[in-house]
C-alpha positions in Angstrom: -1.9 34.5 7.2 -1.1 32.1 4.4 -0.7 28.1 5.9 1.8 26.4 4.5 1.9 22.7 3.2 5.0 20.8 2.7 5.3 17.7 0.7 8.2 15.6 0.6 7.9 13.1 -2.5 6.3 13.2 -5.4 6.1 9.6 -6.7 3.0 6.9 -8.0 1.3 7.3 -5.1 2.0 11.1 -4.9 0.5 12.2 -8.1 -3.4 12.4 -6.9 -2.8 13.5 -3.3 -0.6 16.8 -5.2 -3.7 17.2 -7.6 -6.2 17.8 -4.7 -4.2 19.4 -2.3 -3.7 22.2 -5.6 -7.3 23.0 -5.9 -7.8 23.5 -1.8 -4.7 25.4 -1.8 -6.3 27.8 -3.7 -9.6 27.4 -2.5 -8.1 28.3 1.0 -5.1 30.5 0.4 -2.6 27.6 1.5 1.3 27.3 -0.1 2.7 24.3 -1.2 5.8 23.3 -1.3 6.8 20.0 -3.3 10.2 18.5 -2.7 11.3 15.4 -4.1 14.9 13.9 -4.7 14.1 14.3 -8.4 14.0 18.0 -9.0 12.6 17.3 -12.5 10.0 15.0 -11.5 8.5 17.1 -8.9 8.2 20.2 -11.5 6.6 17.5 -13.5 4.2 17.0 -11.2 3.5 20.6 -9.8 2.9 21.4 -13.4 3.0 25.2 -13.2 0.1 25.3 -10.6 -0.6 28.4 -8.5 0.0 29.0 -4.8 2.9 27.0 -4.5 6.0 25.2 -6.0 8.5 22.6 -6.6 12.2 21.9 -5.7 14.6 19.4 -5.1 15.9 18.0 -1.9 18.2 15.3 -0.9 16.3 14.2 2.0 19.5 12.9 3.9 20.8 16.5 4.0 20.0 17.6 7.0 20.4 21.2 6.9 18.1 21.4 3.9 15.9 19.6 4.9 15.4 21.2 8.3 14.9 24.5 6.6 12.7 22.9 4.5 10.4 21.6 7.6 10.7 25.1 9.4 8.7 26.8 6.6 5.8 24.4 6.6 2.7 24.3 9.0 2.1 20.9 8.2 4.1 18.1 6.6 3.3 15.2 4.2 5.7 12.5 3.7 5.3 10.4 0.5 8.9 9.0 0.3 9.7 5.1 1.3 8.9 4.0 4.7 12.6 4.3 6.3 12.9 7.5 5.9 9.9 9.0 7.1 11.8 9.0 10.5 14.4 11.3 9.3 11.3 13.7 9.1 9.6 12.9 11.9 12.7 14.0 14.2 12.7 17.7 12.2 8.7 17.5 13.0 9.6 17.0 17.0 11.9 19.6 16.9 10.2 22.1 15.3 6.7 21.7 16.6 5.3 20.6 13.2 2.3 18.2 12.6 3.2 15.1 9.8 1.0 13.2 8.0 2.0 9.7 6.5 0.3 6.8 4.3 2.5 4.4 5.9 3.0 1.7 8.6 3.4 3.2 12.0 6.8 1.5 12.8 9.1 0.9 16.1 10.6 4.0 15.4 7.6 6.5 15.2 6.0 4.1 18.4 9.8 5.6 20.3 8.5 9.1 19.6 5.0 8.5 20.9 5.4 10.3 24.2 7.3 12.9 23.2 4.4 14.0 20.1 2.1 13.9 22.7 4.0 15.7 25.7 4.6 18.6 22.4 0.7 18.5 21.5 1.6 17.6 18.0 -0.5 15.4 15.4 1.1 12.7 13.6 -1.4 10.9 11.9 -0.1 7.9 9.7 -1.7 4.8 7.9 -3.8 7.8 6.0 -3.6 5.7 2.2 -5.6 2.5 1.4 -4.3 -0.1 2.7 -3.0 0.7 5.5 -6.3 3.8 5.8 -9.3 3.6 4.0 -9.4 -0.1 5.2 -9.2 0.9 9.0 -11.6 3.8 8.1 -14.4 1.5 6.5 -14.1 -1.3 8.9 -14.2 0.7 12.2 -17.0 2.5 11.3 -19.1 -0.9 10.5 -17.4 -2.1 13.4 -18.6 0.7 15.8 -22.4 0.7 14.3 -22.5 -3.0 15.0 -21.1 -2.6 18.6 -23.3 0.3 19.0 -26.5 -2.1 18.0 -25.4 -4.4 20.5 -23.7 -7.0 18.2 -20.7 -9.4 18.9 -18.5 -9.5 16.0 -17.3 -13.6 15.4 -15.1 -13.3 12.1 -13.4 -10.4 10.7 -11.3 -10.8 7.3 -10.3 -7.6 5.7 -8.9 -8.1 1.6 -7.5 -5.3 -0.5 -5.7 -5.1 -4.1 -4.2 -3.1 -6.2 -4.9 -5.0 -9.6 -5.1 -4.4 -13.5 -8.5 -3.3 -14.8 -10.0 -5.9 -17.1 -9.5 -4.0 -19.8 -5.2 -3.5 -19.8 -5.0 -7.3 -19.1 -3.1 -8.8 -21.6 -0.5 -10.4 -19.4 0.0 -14.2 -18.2 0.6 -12.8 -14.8 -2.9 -10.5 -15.2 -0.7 -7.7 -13.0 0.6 -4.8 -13.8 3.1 -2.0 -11.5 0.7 0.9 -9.8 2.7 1.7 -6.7 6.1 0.6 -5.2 7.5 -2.2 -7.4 10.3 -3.2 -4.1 7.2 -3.8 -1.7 6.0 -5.9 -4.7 8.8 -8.0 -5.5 9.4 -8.2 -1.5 5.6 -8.8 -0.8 5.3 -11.6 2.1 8.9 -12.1 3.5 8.0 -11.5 6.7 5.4 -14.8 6.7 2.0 -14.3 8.2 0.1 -14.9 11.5 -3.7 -14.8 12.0 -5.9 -16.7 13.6 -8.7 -19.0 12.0 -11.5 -20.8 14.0 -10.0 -19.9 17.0 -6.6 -20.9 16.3 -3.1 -18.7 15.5 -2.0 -20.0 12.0 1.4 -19.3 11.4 2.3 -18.9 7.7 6.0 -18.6 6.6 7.2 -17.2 3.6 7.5 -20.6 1.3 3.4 -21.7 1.7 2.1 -17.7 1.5 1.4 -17.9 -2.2 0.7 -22.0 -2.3 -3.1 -22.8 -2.9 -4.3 -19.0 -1.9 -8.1 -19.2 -1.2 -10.1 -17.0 -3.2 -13.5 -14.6 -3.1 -15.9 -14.3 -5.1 -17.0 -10.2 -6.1 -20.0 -9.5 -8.3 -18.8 -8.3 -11.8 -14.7 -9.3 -10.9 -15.5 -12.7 -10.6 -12.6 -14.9 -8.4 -9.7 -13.2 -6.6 -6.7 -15.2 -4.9 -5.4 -14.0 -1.9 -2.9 -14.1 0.6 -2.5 -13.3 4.1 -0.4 -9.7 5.5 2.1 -10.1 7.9 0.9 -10.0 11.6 -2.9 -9.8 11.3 -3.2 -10.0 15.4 -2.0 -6.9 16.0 -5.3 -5.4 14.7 -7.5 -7.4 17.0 -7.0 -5.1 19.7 -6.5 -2.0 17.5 -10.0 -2.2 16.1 -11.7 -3.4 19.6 -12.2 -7.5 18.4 -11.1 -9.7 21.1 -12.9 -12.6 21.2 -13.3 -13.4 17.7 -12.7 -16.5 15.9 -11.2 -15.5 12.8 -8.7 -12.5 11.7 -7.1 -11.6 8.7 -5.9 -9.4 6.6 -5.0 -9.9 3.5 -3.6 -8.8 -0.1 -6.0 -10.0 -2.8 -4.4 -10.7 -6.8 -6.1 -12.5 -10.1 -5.5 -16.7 -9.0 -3.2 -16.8 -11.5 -0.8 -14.4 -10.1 -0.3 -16.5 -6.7 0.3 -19.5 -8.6 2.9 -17.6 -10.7 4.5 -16.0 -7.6 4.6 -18.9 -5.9 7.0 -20.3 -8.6 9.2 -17.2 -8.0 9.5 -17.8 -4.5 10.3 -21.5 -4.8 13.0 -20.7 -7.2 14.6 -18.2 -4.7 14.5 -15.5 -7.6 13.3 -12.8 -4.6 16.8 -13.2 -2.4 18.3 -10.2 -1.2 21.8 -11.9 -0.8 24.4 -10.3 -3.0 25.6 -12.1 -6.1 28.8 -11.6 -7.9 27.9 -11.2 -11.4 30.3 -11.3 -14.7 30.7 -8.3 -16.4 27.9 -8.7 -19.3 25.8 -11.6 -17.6 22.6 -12.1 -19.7 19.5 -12.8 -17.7 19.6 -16.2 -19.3 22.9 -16.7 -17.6 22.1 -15.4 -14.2 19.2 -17.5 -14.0 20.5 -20.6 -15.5 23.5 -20.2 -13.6 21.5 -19.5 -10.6 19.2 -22.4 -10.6 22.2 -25.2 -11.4 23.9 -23.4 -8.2 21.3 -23.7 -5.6 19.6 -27.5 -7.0 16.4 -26.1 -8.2 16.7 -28.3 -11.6 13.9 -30.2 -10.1 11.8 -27.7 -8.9 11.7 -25.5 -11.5 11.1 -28.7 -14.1 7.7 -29.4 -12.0 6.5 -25.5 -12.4 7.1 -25.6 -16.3 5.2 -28.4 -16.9 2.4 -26.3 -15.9 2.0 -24.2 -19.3 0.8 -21.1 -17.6 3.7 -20.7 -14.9 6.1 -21.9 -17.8 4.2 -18.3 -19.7 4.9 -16.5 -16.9 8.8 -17.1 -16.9 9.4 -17.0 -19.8 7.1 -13.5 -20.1 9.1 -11.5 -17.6 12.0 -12.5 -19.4 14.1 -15.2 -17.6 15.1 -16.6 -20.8 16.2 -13.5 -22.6 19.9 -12.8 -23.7 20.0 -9.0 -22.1 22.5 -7.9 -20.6 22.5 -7.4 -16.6 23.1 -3.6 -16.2 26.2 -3.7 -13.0 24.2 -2.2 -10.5 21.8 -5.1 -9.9 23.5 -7.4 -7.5 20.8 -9.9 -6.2 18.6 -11.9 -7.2 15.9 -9.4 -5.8 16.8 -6.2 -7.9 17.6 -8.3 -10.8 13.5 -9.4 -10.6 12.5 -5.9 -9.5 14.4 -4.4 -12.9 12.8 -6.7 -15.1 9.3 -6.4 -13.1 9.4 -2.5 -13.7 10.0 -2.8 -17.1 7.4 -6.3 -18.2 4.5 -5.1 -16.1 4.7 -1.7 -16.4 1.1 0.1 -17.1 0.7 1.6 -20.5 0.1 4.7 -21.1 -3.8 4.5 -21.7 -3.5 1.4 -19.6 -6.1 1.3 -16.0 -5.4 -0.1 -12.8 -8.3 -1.1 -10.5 -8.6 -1.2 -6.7 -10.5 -3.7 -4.7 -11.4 -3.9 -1.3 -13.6 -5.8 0.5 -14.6 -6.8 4.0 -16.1 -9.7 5.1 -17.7 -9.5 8.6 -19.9 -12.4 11.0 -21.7 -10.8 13.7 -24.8 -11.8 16.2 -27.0 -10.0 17.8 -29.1 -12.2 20.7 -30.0 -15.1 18.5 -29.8 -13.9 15.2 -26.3 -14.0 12.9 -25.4 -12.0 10.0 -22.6 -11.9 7.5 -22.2 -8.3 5.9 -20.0 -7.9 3.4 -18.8 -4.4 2.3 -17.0 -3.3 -0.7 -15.5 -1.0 -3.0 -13.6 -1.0 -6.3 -12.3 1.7 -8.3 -11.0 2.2 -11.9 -8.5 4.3 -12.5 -8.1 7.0 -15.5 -4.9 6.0 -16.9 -1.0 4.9 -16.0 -0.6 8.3 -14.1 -4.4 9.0 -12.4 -4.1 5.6 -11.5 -7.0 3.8 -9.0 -3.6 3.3 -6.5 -3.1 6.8 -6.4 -6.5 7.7 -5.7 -6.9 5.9 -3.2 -3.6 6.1 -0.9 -3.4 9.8 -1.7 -7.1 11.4 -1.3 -7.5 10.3 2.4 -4.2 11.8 3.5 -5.2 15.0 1.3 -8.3 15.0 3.0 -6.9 14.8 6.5 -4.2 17.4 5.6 -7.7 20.0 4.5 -9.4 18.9 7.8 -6.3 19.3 9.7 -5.7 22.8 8.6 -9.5 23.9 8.6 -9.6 22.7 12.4 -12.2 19.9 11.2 -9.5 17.6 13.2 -7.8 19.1 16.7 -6.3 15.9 18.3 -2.9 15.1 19.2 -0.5 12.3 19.6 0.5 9.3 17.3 -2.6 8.4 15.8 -4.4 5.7 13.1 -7.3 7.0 11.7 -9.6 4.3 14.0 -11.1 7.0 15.8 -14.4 8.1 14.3 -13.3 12.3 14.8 -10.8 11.3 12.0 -12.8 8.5 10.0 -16.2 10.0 9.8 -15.3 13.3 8.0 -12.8 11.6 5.4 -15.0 8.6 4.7 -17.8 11.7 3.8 -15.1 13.2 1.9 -14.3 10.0 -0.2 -17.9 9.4 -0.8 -18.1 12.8 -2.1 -15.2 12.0 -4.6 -16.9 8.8 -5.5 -15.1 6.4 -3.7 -18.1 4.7 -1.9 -18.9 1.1 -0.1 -21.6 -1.5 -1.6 -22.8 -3.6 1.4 -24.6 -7.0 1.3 -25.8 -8.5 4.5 -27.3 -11.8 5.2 -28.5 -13.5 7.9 -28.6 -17.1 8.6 
């Protein structure tokens, strides 16, 4: 009988994982279903395929969406991160596995027990970042534990950046996947630990002076540390080591530019009573004479580049404010989307890398293990490669029985990372590793 995939959302990030899961559905005589809030963009993307189809859905309707659920043997959430629980409840109740690319949350961690206790699989953190980076560094991780080796200093960096190529911005960045976690990127501050030490970061010194690597044919990358790095420590087996972090890598020049942005308070979520036919101009003007950032803003354009970058995305311009942007926040995000937006031909490129200090007896090492990818264009983007093959691939293995656990799971288990990091390397999407010792 026929196994039936359900996928709710068919955005950015969407678009590759729909592609691959087309050509195994036929392969193995699986049915798709597609649902996204935008009927017209999920037929879009289904694109007339066989063995399956596409539909609209407001998620929030919980009737139709429970119906929806009921017909699947697995389900595949692409939408924003809140509302994956909405799905994960319908999953409990009607005894069906889920797959995510996102964050396991408080939320999903309340529902632990009860997966479990129903011998369900929720496997989430299936994308990039979070995913192919717990994939890549737990099986280096394991092989050095298995030799024997203590592990000193972990740092884990990964990007989603323009391709050399499409750069022909001041802010050498361009949109591939959610603009809001973009414009929204650091709020929470970060905590890691260096030489032994917890560092706390908050949000006003995350983008001043970023450090930088050095990758062979990218040349220097900024970057910037992720929220609460500790809470890996004991989910990839690393107590005891003296540095941890991980961290979101950009061109230098974006961090320098973003670090203006956050200065100038231009990311606040408060709401903002706007006149009817506000310019941008006027809102930010108005905005900066409001809160006393004259001064601020005069030291970040004497800089020439960061005075570029303003006046690139537009800050200066006389268009008109449409009434549904009421914070400084969405007003940024709408004129992000439309400034940095990729080209049609334009290519995005992905970057990770990890940088690892081990010994064994005596003798130390540094490896360093990375990977970059080019995407094809503004749709077959690197971004949606990479965040939607793994979960494909552990939807396939999944279904072919290639996975049988159960419970809330990461994929830092080598039953789950060892077949999709075979898979990936099959697709191309491989690791370069340099070790030294000293």
């Amino acid at each position: 009988m026929s196994q039936t995939i359900l996928i709710i959302g068919a955005g950015k990030s969407a678009t590759v994982l729909i592609q691959y899961l087309q050509q195994k559905a036929v392969e193995n005589d699986w049915f798709i279903l597609l649902a996204d809030g935008d009927e017209a963009v999920a037929k879009y993307k289904w694109n007339n395929a066989p063995n399956g189809t596409a539909l609209g859905i407001d998620i929030e309707n919980e009737l139709d969406r429970q119906n929806l659920v009921q017909k699947a043997d697995i389900v595949v959430s692409m939408m924003p991160a809140q509302l994956h629980f909405l799905v994960a409840k319908d999953c409990l109740t009607f005894r069906k596995p889920l797959f995510t690319a996102s964050y396991v949350d408080d939320n999903m961690r309340s529902i632990a027990e009860e997966i479990e206790s129903k011998q369900l699989l929720f496997l989430c953190e299936m994308g990039l970042d979070p995913g192919i980076d717990h994939m890549s560094a737990m099986a280096i991780i394991d092989k050095i534990h298995e030799k024997g080796g203590k592990i000193t200093s972990f740092k884990s960096h990964c990007g989603g950046l323009v391709a050399p190529e499409s750069d022909d911005n001041p802010w050498h960045y361009k949109i591939s996947w959610n603009p809001k976690n973009i414009i929204l990127a650091g709020k929470a501050g970060a905590i890691y630990l260096e030489d032994g030490a917890t560092v706390t970061k908050n949000y006003t010194r995350i983008f001043d002076q970023t450090p930088m690597v050095n990758l062979s044919g990218i040349g220097h990358l900024a970057y910037y540390p992720n929220r609460n790095s500790l809470s890996y420590i004991d989910t990839y087996h690393l107590h005891g080591v003296q540095d941890f972090v991980r961290t979101t890598l950009r061109y230098p020049a974006f961090c320098t530019g973003w670090n203006a942005i956050v200065q100038l308070h231009l990311t606040d979520e408060k709401v903002i009573n706007l006149a009817p036919n506000t310019t941008v101009q006027n809102w930010f003007e108005t905005h900066i004479q409001q809160n006393g950032l004259e001064q601020i803003l005069i030291k970040f354009t004497q800089d020439p580049v960061i005075k570029n970058q303003l006046e690139f995305i537009g800050l200066y311009d006389s268009t008109i404010i449409p009434t549904q942007f009421n914070t400084n926040a969405s007003i940024l995000q709408w004129l992000l989307e439309i400034k940095w937006k990729l080209k049609t031909t334009d290519k995005d490129l992905v970057v990770m890398l990890h940088e690892i200090e081990y010994s064994i007896g005596t003798r130390q090492f540094k490896l360093d293990s990375s990977m970059v990818l080019t995407g094809e264009d503004a749709i077959n983007t690197a971004m949606a490669t990479t965040v939607g093959l793994p979960l494909a691939m552990g939807v396939c293995a999944y279904l072919k029985g290639e996975i049988q656990m159960t419970g809330l799971h990461i994929p830092i288990d080598a039953r789950i990372y060892q077949p999709i990091l075979k898979s990936l390397a099959e697709e191309g999407i491989v690791f370069e590793e340099t070790l030294t010792s000293f």
